[in-house]
Structure formats: C-alpha cells, structure tokens
C-alpha positions as CSV (number, residue, x, y, z in Angstrom):
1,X,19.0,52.5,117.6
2,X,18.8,56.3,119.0
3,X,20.5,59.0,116.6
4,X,22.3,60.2,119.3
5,X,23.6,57.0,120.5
6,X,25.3,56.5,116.9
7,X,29.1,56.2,117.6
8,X,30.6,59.6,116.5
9,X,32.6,59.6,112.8
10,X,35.2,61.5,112.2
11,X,34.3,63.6,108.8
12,X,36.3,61.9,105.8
13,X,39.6,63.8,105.6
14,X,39.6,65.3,101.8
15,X,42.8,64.3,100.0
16,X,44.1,67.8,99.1
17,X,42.9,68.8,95.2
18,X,45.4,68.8,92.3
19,X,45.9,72.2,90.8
20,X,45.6,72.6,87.3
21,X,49.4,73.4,86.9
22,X,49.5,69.8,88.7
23,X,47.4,68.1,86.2
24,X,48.3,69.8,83.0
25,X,51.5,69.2,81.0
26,X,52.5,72.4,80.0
27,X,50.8,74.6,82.8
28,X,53.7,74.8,85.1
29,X,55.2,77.9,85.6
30,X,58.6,77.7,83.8
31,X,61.4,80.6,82.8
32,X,62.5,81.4,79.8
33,X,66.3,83.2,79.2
34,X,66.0,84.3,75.3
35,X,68.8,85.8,73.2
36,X,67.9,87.4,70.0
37,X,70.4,87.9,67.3
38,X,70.1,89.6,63.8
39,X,68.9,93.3,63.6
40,X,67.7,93.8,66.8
41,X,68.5,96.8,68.2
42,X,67.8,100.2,67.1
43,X,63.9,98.6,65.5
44,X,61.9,98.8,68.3
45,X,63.1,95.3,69.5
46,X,62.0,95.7,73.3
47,X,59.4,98.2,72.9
48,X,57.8,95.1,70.9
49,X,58.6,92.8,73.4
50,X,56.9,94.7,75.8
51,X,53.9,95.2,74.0
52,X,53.1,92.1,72.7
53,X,54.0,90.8,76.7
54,X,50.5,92.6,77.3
55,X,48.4,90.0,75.4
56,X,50.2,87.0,77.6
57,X,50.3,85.7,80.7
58,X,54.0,86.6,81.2
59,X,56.1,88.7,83.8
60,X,59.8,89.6,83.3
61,X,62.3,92.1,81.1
62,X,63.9,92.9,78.0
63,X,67.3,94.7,77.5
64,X,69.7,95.4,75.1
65,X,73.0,93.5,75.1
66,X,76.7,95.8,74.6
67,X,77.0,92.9,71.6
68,X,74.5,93.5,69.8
69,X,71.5,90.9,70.8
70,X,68.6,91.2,73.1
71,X,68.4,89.6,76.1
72,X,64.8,88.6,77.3
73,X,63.9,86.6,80.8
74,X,60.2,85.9,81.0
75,X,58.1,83.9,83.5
76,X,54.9,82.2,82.6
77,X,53.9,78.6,81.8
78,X,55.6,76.6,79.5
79,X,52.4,77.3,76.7
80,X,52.3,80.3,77.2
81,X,55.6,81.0,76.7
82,X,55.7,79.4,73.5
83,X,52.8,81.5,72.1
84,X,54.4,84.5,73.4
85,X,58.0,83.7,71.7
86,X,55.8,82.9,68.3
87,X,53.8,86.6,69.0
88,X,57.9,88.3,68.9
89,X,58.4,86.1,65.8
90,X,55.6,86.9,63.9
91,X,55.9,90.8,64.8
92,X,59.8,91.3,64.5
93,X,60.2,88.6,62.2
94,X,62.0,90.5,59.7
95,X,64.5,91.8,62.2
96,X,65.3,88.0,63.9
97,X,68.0,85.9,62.8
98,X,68.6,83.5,65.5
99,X,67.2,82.5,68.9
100,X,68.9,80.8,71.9
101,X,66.7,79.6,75.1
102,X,67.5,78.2,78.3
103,X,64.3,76.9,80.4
104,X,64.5,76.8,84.2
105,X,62.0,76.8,86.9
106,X,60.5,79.9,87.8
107,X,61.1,81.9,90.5
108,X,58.3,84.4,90.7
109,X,60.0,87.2,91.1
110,X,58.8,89.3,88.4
111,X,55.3,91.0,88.8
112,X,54.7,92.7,85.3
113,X,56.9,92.9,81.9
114,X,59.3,95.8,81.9
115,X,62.1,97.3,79.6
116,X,65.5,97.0,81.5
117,X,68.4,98.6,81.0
118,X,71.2,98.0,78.4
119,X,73.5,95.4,79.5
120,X,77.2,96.5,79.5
C-alpha cells in the first residue's frame, strides 16, 4: 500500500496534564487568617512578619488589631504556609501566646507581603 493512500489519522488528542498543585497534597494554594495574641505589639511583631514573608512563597498583610493582637492574612500553599507560621514562631517566639487560624481557599489577590494599617 502507497503512503499516501494511507487513510488520514487524526493526531491522538493529549488528555490535558495534571499540575503539580493537582497532584500534590499540600500544594494547593490555600489562605490563611492568623490572630496572634500575647505581647505582640510594640516588639516588632509585623516588621517580623514581613521579613521572614521574604524567605516564603507567600503574598498577603500584617496589621495591628485596636485589642491588642495581630492580625495576619497570607496566601500560599498549604506547606508553605506551615513553614512560614513555624519561621514567626521560632523568631517571635518569646512574644506569642496564642494563635487562632482559619483556612480558606485562596483568592489571589495579593501580589507581595505588606504591612497594613492598624485595625480600628
């Protein structure tokens, strides 16, 4: 049989690749809504934050809160996140008496890591 009297094929249709958030427990991009309590404020609390925000794949704020806590929101995956809330620990550890989180989905709308302003 002639090559070009082969009957024509469609090309194989490639099932669409699964990212690596899509694979990955963990890798999805999540929110995090922290509230720090203790000595917070007046220590360099959100100057910290900030910093230490640098060395993560994170976006989001930090602010002050008219009570007395700090108020964080930060987007990243769920790992990452972690680490990041460990990196605060270890650096303000001394300062930090309690922690409350509430995870979301993300909602990409932070593009870098910035201190707000106070809430109140």
């Amino acid at each position: 049989m002639r090559e070009d009297a082969l009957p024509d094929k469609e090309p194989k249709k490639k099932k669409p690749s699964r990212t690596l958030e899509q694979e990955t427990p963990g890798k999805e991009k999540r929110r995090l809504h922290a509230y720090f309590s203790g000595t917070v404020q007046g220590v360099g609390f959100r100057y910290a934050a900030s910093s230490v925000a640098e060395r993560f794949a994170v976006n989001g704020w930090v602010r002050n809160c008219s009570e007395g806590r700090v108020e964080l929101v930060a987007e990243g995956s769920a790992d990452e996140l972690e680490r990041y809330l460990g990196a605060i620990g270890d650096e303000m550890s001394g300062y930090i008496r309690s922690v409350e989180r509430t995870w979301v989905a993300a909602t990409g709308e932070f593009s870098s890591f910035t201190i707000a302003s106070s809430a109140g």
